[in-house]
C-alpha positions in Angstrom: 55.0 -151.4 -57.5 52.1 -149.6 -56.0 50.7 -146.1 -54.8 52.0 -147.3 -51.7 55.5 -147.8 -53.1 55.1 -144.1 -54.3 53.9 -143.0 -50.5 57.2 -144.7 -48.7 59.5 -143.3 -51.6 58.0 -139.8 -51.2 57.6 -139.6 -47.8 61.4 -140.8 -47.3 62.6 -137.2 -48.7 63.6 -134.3 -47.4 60.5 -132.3 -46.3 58.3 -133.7 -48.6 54.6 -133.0 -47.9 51.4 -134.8 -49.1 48.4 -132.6 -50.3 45.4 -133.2 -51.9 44.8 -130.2 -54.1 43.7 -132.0 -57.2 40.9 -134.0 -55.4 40.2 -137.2 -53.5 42.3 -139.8 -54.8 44.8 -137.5 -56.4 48.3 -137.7 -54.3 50.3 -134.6 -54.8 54.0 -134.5 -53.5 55.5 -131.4 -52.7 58.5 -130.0 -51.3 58.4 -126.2 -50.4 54.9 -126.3 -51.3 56.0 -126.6 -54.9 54.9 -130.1 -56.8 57.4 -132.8 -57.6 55.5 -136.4 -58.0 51.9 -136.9 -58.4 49.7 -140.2 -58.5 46.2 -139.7 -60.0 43.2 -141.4 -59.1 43.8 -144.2 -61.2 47.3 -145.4 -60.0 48.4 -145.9 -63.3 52.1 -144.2 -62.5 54.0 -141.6 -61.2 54.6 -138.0 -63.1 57.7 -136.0 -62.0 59.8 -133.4 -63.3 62.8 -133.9 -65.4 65.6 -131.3 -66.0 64.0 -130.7 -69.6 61.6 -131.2 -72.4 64.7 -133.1 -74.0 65.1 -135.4 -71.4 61.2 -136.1 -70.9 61.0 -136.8 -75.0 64.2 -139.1 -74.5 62.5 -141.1 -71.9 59.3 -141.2 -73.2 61.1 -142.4 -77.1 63.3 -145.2 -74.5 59.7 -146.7 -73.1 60.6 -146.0 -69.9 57.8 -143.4 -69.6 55.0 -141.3 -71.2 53.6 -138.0 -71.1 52.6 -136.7 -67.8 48.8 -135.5 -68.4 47.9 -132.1 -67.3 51.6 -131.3 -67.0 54.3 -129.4 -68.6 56.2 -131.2 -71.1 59.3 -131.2 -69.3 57.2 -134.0 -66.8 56.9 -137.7 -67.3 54.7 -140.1 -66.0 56.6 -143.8 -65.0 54.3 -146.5 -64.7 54.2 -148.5 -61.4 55.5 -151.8 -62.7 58.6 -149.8 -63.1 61.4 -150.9 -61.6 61.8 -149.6 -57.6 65.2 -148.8 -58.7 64.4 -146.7 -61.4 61.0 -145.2 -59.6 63.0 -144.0 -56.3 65.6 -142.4 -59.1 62.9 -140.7 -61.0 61.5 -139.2 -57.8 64.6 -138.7 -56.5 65.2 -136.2 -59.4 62.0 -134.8 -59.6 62.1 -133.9 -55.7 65.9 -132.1 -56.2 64.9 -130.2 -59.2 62.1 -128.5 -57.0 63.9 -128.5 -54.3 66.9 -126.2 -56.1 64.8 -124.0 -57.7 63.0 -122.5 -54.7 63.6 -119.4 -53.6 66.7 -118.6 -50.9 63.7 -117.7 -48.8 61.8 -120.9 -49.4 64.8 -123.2 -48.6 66.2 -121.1 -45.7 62.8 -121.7 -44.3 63.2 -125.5 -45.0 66.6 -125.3 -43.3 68.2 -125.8 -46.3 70.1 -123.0 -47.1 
């Protein structure tokens, strides 16, 4: 996989938006202006939010990720060569989680309810 793997899987979600707030180089995914995927400058992978610090240690002990820098241990960072599969899931989640825990406001706004 590739950043650009990361871009269509984003960009195919609900009102995801792209910003640039950690630099050049640095994609930041939100939804409701809140984070939920980034890709740093060196591509290396993609961290997202998981539902807990539990399940972030359980998938970094599995392999299938490691710990997302900069980031709250409840955030993982898959590596690109991941499978699609498991990369679109991964996102998938991350982008849900943030989206549920905006505000009524925030999602109303979003046309969510």
């Amino acid at each position: 996989m590739t950043r650009d793997t990361v871009t269509r899987l984003c960009k195919a979600l609900p009102h995801a938006t792209l910003d640039h707030n950690f630099g050049p180089g640095h994609d930041s995914w939100k939804v409701g202006g809140k984070l939920f995927a980034i890709v740093g400058s060196l591509g290396h992978g993609v961290s997202v939010k998981t539902d807990s610090v539990d399940t972030a240690r359980m998938l970094i002990d599995a392999g299938a990720a490691a710990r997302a820098p900069y980031c709250h241990a409840s955030w993982v960072n898959v590596p690109l060569d991941a499978a699609e599969d498991e990369l679109a899931h991964r996102i998938g989640v991350s982008h849900d989680l943030v989206l549920a825990s905006l505000t009524r406001k925030a999602r109303e706004a979003l046309g969510t309810g």
